[in-house]
C-alpha positions as protocol buffer text, in pm:
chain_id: "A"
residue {
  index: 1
  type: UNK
  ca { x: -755 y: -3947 z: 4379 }
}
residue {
  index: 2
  type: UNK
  ca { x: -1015 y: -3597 z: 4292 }
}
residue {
  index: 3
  type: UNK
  ca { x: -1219 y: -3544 z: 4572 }
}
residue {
  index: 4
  type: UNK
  ca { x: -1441 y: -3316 z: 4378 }
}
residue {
  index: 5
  type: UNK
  ca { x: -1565 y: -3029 z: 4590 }
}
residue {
  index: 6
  type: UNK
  ca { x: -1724 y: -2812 z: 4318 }
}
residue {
  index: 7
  type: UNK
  ca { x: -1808 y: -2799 z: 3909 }
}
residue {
  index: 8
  type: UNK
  ca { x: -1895 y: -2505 z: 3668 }
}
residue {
  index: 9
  type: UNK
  ca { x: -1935 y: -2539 z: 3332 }
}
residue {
  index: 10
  type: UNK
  ca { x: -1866 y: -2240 z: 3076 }
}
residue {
  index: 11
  type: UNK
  ca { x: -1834 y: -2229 z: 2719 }
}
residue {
  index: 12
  type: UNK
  ca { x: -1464 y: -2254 z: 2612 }
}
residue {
  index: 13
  type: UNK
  ca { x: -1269 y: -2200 z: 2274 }
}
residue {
  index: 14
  type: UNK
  ca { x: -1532 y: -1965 z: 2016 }
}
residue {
  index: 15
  type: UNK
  ca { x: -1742 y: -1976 z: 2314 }
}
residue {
  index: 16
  type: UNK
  ca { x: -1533 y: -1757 z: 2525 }
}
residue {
  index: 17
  type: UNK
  ca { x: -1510 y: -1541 z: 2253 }
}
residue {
  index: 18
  type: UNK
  ca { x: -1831 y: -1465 z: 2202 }
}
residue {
  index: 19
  type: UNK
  ca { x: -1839 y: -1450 z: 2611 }
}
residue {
  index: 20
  type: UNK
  ca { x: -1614 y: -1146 z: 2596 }
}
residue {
  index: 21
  type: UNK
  ca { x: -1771 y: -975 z: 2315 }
}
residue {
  index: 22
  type: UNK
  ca { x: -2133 y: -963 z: 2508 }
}
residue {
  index: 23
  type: UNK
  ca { x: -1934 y: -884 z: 2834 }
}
residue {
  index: 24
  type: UNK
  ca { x: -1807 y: -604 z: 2651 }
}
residue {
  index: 25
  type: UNK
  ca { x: -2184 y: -533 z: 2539 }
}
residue {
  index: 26
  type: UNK
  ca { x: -2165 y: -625 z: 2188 }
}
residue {
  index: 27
  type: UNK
  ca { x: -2434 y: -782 z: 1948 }
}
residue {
  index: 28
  type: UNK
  ca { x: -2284 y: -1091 z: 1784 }
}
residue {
  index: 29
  type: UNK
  ca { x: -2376 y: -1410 z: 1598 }
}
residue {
  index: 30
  type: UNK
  ca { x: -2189 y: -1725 z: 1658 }
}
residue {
  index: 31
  type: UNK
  ca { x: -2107 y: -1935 z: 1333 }
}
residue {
  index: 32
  type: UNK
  ca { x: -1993 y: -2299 z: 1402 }
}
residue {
  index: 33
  type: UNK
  ca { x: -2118 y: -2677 z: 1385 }
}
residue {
  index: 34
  type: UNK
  ca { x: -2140 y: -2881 z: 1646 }
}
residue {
  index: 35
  type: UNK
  ca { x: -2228 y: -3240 z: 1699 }
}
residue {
  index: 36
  type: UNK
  ca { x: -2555 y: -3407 z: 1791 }
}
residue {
  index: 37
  type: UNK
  ca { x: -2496 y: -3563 z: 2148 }
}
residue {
  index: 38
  type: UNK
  ca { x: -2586 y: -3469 z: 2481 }
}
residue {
  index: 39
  type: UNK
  ca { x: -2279 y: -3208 z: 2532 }
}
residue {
  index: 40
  type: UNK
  ca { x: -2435 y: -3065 z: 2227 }
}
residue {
  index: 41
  type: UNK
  ca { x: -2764 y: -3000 z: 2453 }
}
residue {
  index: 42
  type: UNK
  ca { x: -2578 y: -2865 z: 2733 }
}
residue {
  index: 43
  type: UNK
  ca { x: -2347 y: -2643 z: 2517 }
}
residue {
  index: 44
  type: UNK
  ca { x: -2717 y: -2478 z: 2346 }
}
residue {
  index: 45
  type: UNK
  ca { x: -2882 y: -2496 z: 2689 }
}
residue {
  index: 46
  type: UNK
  ca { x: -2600 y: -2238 z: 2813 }
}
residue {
  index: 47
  type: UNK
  ca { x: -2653 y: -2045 z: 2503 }
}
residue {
  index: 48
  type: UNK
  ca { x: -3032 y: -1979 z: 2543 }
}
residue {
  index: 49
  type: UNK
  ca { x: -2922 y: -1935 z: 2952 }
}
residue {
  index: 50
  type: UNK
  ca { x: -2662 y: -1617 z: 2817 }
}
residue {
  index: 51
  type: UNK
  ca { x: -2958 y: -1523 z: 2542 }
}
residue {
  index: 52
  type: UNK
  ca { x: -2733 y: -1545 z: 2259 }
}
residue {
  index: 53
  type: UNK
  ca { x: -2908 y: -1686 z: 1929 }
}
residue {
  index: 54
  type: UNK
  ca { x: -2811 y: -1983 z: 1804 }
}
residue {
  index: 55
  type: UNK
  ca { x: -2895 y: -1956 z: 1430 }
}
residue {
  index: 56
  type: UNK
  ca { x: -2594 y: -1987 z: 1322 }
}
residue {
  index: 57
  type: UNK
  ca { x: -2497 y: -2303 z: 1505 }
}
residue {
  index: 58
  type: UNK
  ca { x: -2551 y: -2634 z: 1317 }
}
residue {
  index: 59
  type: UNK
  ca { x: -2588 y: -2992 z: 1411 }
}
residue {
  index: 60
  type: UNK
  ca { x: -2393 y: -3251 z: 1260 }
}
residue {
  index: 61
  type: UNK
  ca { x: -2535 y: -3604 z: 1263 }
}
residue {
  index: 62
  type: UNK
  ca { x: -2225 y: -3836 z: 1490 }
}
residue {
  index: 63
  type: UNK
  ca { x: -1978 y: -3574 z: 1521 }
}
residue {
  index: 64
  type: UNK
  ca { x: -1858 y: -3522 z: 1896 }
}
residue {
  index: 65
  type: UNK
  ca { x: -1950 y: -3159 z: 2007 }
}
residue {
  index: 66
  type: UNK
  ca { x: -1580 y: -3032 z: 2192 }
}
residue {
  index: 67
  type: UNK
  ca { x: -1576 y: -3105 z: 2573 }
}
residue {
  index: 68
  type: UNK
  ca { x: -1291 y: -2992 z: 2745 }
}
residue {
  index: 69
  type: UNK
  ca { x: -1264 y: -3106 z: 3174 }
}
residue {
  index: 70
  type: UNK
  ca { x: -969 y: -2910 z: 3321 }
}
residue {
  index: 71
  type: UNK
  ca { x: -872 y: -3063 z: 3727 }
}
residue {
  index: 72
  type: UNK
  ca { x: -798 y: -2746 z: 3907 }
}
residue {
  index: 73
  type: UNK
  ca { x: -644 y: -2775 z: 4257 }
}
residue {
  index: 74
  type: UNK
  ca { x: -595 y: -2463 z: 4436 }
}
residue {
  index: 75
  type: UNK
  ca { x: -662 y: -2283 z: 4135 }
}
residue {
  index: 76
  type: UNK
  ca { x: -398 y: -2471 z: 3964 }
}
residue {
  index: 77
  type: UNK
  ca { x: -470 y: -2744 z: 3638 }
}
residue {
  index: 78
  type: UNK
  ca { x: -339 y: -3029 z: 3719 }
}
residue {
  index: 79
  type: UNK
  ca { x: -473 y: -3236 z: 3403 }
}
residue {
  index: 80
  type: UNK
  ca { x: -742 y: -3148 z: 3111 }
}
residue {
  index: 81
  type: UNK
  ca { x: -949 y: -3420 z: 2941 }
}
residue {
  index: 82
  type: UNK
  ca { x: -1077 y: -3360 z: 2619 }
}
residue {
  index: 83
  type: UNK
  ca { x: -1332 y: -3510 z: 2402 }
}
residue {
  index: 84
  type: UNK
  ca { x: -1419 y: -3405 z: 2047 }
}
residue {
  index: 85
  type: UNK
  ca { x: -1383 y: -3491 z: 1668 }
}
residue {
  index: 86
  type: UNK
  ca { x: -1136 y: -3329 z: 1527 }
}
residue {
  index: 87
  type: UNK
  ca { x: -1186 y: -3471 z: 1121 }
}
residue {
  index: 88
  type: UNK
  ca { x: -1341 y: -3220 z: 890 }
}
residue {
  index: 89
  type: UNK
  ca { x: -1695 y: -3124 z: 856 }
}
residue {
  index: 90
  type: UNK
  ca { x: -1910 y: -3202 z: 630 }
}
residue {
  index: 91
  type: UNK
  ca { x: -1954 y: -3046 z: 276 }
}
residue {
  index: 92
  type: UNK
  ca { x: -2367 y: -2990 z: 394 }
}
residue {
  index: 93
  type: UNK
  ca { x: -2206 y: -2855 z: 714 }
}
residue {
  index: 94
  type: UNK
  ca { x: -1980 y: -2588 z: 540 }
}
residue {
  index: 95
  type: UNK
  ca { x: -2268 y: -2472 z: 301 }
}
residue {
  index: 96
  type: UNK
  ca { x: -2446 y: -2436 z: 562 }
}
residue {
  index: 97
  type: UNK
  ca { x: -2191 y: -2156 z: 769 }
}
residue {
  index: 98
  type: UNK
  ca { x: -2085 y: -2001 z: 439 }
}
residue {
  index: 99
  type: UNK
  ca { x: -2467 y: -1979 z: 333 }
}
residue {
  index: 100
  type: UNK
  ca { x: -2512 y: -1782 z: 692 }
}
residue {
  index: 101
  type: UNK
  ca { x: -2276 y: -1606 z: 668 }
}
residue {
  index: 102
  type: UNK
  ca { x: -2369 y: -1471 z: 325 }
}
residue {
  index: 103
  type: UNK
  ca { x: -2683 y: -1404 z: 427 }
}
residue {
  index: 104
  type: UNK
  ca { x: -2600 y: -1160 z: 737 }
}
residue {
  index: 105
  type: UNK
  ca { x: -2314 y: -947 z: 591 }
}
residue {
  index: 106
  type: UNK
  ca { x: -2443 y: -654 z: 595 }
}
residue {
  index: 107
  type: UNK
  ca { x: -2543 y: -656 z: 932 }
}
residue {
  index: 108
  type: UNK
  ca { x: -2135 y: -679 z: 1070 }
}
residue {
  index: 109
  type: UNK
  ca { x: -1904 y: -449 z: 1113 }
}
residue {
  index: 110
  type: UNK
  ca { x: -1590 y: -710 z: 1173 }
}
residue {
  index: 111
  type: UNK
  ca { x: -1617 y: -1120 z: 1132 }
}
residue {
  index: 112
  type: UNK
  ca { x: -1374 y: -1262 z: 1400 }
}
residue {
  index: 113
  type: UNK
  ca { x: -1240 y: -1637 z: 1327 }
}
residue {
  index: 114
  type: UNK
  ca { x: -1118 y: -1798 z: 1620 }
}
residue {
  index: 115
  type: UNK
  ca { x: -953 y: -2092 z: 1468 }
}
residue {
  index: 116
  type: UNK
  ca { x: -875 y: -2437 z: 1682 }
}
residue {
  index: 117
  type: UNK
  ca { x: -828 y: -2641 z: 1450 }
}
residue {
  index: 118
  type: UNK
  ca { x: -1125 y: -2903 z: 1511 }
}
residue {
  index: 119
  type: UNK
  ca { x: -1249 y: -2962 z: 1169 }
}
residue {
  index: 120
  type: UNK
  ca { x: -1506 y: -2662 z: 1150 }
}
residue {
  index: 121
  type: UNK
  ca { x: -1304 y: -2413 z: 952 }
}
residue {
  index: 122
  type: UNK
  ca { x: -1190 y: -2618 z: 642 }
}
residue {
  index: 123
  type: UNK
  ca { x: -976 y: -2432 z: 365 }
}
residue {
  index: 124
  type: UNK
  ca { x: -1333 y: -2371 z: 203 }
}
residue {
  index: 125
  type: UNK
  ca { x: -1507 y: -2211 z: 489 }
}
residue {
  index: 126
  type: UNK
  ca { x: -1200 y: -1987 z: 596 }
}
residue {
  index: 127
  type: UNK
  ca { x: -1187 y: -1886 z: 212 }
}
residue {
  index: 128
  type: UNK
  ca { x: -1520 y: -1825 z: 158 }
}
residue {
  index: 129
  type: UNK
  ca { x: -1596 y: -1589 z: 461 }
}
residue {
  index: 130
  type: UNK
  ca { x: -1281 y: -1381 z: 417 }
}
residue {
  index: 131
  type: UNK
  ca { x: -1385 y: -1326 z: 91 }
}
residue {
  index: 132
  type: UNK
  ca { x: -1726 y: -1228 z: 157 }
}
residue {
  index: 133
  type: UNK
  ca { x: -1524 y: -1030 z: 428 }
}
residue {
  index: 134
  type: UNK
  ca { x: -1372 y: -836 z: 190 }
}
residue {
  index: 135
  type: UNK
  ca { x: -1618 y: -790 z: -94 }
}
residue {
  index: 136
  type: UNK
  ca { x: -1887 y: -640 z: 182 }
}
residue {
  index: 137
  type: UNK
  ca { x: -1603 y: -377 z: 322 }
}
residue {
  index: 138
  type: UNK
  ca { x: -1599 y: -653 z: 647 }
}
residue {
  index: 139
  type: UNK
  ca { x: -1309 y: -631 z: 882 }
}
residue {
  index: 140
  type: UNK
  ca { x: -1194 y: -1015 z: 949 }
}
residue {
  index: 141
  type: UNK
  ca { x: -993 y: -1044 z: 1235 }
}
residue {
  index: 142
  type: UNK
  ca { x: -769 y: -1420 z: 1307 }
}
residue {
  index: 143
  type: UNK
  ca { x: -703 y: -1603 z: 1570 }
}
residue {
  index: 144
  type: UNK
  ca { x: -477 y: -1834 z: 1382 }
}
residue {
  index: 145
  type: UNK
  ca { x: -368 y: -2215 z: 1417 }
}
residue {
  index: 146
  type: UNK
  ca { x: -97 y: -2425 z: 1286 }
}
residue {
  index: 147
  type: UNK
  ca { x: 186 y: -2418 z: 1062 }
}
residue {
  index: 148
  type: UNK
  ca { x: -18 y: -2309 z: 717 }
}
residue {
  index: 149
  type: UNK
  ca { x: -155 y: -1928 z: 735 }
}
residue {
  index: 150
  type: UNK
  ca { x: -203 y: -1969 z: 377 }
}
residue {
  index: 151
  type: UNK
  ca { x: -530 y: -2040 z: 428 }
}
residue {
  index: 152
  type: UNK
  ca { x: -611 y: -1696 z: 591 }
}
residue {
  index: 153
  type: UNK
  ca { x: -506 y: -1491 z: 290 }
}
residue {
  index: 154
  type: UNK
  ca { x: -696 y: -1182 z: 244 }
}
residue {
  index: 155
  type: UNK
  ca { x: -797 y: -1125 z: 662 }
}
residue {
  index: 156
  type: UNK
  ca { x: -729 y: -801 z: 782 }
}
residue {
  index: 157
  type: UNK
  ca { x: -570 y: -845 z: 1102 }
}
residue {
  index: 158
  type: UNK
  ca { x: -413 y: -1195 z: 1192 }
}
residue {
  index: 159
  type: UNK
  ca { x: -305 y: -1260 z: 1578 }
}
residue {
  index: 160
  type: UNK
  ca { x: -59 y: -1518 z: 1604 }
}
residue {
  index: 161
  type: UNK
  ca { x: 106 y: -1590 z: 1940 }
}
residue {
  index: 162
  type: UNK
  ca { x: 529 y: -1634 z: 1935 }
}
residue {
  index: 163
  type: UNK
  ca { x: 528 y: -2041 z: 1920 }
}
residue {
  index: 164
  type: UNK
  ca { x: 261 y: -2002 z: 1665 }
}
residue {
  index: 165
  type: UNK
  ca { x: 423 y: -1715 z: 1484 }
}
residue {
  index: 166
  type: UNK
  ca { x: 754 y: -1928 z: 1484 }
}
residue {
  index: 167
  type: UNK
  ca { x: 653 y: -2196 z: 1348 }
}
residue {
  index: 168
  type: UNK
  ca { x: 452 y: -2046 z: 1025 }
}
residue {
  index: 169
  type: UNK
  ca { x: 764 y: -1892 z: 947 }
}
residue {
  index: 170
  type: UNK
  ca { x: 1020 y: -2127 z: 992 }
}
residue {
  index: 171
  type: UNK
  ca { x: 1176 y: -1873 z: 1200 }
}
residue {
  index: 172
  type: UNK
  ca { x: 1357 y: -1927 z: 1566 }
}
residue {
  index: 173
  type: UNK
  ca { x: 1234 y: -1645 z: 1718 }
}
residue {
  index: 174
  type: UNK
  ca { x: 1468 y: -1554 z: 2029 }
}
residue {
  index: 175
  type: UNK
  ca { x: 1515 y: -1122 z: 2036 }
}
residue {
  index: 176
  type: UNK
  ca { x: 1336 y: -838 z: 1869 }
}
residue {
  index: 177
  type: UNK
  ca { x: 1530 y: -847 z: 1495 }
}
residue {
  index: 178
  type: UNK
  ca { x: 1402 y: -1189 z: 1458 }
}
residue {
  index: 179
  type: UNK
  ca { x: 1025 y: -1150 z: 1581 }
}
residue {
  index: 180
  type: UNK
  ca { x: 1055 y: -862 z: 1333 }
}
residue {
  index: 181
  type: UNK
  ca { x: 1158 y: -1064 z: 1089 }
}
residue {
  index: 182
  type: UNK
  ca { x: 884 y: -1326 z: 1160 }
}
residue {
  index: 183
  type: UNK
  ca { x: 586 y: -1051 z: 1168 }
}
residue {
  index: 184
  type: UNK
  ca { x: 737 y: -927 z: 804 }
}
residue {
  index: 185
  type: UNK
  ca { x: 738 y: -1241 z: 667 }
}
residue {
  index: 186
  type: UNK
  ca { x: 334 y: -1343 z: 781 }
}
residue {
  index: 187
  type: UNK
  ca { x: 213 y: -999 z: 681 }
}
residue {
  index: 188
  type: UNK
  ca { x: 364 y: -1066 z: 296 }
}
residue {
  index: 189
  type: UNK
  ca { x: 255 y: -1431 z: 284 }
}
residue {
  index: 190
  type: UNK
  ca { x: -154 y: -1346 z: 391 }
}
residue {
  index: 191
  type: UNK
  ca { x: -155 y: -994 z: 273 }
}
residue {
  index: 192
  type: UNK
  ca { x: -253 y: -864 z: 576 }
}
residue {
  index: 193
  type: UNK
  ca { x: -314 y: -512 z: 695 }
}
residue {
  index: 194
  type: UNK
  ca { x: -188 y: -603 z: 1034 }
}
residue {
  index: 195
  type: UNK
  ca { x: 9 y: -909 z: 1205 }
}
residue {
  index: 196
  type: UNK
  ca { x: -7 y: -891 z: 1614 }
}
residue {
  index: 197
  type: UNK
  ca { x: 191 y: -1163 z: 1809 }
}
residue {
  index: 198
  type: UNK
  ca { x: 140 y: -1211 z: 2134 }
}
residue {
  index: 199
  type: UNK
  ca { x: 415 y: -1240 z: 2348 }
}
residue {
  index: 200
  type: UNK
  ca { x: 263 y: -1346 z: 2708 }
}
residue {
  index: 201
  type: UNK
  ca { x: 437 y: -1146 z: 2967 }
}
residue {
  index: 202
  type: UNK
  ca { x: 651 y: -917 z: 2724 }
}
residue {
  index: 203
  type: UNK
  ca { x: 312 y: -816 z: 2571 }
}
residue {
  index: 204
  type: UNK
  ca { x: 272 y: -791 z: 2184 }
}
residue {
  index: 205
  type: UNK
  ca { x: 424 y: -740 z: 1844 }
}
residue {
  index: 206
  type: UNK
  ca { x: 243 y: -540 z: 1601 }
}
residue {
  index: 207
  type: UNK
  ca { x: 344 y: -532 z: 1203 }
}
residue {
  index: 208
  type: UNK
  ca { x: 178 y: -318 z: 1002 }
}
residue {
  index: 209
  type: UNK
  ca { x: 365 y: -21 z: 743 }
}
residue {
  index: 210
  type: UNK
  ca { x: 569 y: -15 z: 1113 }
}
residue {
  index: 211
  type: UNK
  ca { x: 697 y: -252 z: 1353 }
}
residue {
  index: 212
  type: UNK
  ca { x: 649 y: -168 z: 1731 }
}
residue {
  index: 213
  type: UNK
  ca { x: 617 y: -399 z: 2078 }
}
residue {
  index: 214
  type: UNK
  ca { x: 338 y: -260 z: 2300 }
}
residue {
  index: 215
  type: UNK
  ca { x: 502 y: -408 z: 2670 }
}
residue {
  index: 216
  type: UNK
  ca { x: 218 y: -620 z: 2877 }
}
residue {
  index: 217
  type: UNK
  ca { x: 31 y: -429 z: 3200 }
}
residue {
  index: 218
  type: UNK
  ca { x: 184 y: -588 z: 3504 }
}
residue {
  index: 219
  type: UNK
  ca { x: -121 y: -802 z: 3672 }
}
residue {
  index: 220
  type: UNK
  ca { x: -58 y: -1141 z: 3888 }
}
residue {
  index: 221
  type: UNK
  ca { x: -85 y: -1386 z: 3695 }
}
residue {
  index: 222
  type: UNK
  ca { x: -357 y: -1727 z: 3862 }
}
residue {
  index: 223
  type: UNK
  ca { x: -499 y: -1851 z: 3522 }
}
residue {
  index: 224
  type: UNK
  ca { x: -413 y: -1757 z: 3155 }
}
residue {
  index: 225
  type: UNK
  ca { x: -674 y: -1944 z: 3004 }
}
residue {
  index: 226
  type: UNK
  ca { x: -880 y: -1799 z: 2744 }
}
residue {
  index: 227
  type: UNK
  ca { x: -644 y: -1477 z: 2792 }
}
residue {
  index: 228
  type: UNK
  ca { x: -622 y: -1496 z: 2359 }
}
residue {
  index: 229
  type: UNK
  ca { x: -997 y: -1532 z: 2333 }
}
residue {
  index: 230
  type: UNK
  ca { x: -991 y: -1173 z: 2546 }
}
residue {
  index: 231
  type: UNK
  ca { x: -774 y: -1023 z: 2326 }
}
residue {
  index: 232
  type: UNK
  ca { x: -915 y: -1134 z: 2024 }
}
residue {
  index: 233
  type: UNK
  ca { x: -1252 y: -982 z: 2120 }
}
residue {
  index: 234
  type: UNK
  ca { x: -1080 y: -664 z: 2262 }
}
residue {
  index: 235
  type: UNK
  ca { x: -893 y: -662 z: 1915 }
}
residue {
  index: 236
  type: UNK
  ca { x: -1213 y: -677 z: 1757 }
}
residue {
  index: 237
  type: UNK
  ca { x: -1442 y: -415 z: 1924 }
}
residue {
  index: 238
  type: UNK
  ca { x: -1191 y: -156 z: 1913 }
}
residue {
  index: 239
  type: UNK
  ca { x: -1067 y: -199 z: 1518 }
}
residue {
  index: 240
  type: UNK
  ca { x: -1498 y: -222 z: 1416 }
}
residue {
  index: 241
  type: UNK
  ca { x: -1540 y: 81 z: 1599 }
}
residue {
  index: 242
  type: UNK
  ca { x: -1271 y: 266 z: 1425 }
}
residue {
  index: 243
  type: UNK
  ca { x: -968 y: 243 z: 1650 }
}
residue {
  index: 244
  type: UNK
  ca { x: -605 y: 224 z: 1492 }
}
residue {
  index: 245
  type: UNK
  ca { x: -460 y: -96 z: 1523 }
}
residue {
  index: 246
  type: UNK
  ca { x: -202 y: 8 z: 1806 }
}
residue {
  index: 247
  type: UNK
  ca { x: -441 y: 195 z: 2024 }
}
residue {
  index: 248
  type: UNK
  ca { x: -684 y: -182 z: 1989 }
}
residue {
  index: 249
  type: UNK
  ca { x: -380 y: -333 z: 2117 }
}
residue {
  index: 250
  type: UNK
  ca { x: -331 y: -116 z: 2393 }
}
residue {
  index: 251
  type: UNK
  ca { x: -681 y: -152 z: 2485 }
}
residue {
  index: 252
  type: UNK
  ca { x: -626 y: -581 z: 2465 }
}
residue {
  index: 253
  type: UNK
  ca { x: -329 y: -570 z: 2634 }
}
residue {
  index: 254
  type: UNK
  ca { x: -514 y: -402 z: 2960 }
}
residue {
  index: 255
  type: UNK
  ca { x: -811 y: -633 z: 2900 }
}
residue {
  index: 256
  type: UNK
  ca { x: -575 y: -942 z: 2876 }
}
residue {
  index: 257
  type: UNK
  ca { x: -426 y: -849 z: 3230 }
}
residue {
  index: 258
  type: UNK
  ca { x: -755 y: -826 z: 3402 }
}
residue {
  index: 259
  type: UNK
  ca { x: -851 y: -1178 z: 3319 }
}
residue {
  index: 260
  type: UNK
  ca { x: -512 y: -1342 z: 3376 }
}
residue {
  index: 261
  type: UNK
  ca { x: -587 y: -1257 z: 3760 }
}
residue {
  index: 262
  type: UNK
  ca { x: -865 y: -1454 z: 3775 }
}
residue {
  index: 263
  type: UNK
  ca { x: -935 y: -1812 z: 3714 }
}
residue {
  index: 264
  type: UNK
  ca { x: -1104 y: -1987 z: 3415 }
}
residue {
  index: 265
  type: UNK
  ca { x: -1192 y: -1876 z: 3089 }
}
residue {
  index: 266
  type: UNK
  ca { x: -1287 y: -1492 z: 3227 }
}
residue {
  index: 267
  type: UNK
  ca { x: -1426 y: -1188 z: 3079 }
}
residue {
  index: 268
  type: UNK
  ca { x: -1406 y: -812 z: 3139 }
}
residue {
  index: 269
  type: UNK
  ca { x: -1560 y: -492 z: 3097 }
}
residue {
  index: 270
  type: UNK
  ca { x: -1549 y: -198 z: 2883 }
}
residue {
  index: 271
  type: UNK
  ca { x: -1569 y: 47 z: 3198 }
}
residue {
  index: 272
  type: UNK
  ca { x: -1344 y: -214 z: 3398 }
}
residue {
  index: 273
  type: UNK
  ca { x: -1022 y: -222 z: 3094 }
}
residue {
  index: 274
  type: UNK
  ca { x: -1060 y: 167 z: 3129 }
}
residue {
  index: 275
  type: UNK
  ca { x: -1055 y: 199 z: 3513 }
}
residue {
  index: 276
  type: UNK
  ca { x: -703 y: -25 z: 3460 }
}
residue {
  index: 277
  type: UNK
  ca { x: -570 y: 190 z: 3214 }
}
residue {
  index: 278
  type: UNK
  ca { x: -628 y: 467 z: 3386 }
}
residue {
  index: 279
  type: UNK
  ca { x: -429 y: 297 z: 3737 }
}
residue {
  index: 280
  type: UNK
  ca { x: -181 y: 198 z: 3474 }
}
């Protein structure tokens, strides 16, 4: 029996990407589809409530918007519930993102796709964008999912954690030779400038002309959820604002150990990552 004592609501998945990125104090447009039910309302009620515009959010007639419910008891999940449609969207739905997209190029400096495999980012949209990515001198950053990173040919940077990484490649990764292997392999079958694989508490992998592990920044550890979508946007900022790849990481590795001390899908700081690296 859940005696419930308290409930929040936050945006999850994208959501707590784009969540970071304005923590961090960054302009950014948020490109998906949702469905046209009531979580769809509450999700676009807590958008206006943040100010973020929702242009570049579209409706789609019975699809179930992604709800996820996550029991905590003291500060521990005990269960998750989730409710969505995972099938692909429609054809009117992907013109619709890719047309968007198009349309507001010029105005980015990096396109991040946070992938969770839930139908929105069909082989046509993910194609499309990193294309138009690339033509416009766009830096595309991935958050990958699933076993076939064909699909994200052509990004820039893709950001794979070790389960995920493994299991692209076919390859048991269990010591340093073989995660080097594994990065190798991803960076020659997307073409990508970069491949970073996060590696929870041992930190992260990064594959580009050089292979190198950047160790974590010890923090306890109450909640790792959402701790990707950090580095992701931490990733992100730092590479559109001109930052090797290494020193991005650096920066997302600091910004990862902030929010794994607190609970829920949290956010940091610019001024706050840089007060830890200094203490660090």
């Amino acid at each position: 029996i859940v005696d419930v004592i308290k409930e929040e609501m936050t945006l999850g998945g994208a959501g707590n990407v784009l969540k970071n990125l304005r923590s961090f104090g960054v302009e950014a447009d948020m490109v998906s589809v949702i469905g046209d039910d009531y979580c769809a309302t509450e999700l676009c009620a807590m958008l206006e409530e943040s100010k973020i515009v929702q242009q570049g959010i579209f409706r789609e007639k019975g699809r179930v918007t992604s709800k996820k419910s996550r029991v905590l008891a003291s500060r521990h999940q005990m269960i998750r519930i989730d409710n969505e449609t995972k099938t692909p969207v429609t054809a009117a739905s992907e013109d619709a993102m890719i047309g968007f997209v198009r349309q507001h190029i010029k105005e980015y400096k990096a396109i991040l796709i946070s992938d969770y495999l839930k139908g929105t980012l069909t082989g046509r949209v993910l194609s499309e964008v990193i294309t138009c990515a690339r033509q416009n001198g766009v830096i595309c950053i991935v958050d990958p999912k699933g076993d076939n990173y064909l699909k994200y040919a052509g990004a820039n940077v893709v950001k794979p954690n070790k389960k995920e990484a493994a299991m692209a490649t076919g390859i048991s990764i269990t010591d340093e030779a073989s995660l080097k292997q594994a990065a190798m392999a991803l960076r020659e079958q997307i073409n990508a400038d970069g491949i970073v694989i996060t590696l929870s508490e041992e930190g992260m992998a990064i594959c580009t002309d050089h292979f190198e592990i950047i160790p974590t920044k010890g923090s306890e550890v109450f909640d790792v959820t959402g701790a990707g979508d950090t580095v992701l946007a931490s990733i992100g900022i730092c590479v559109a604002s001109g930052m090797p790849l290494k020193d991005a990481c650096v920066f997302a590795n600091h910004a990862a150990a902030i929010v794994i001390s607190k609970t829920g899908s949290a956010t940091t700081t610019v001024n706050a990552v840089l007060q830890h690296m200094q203490k660090n």
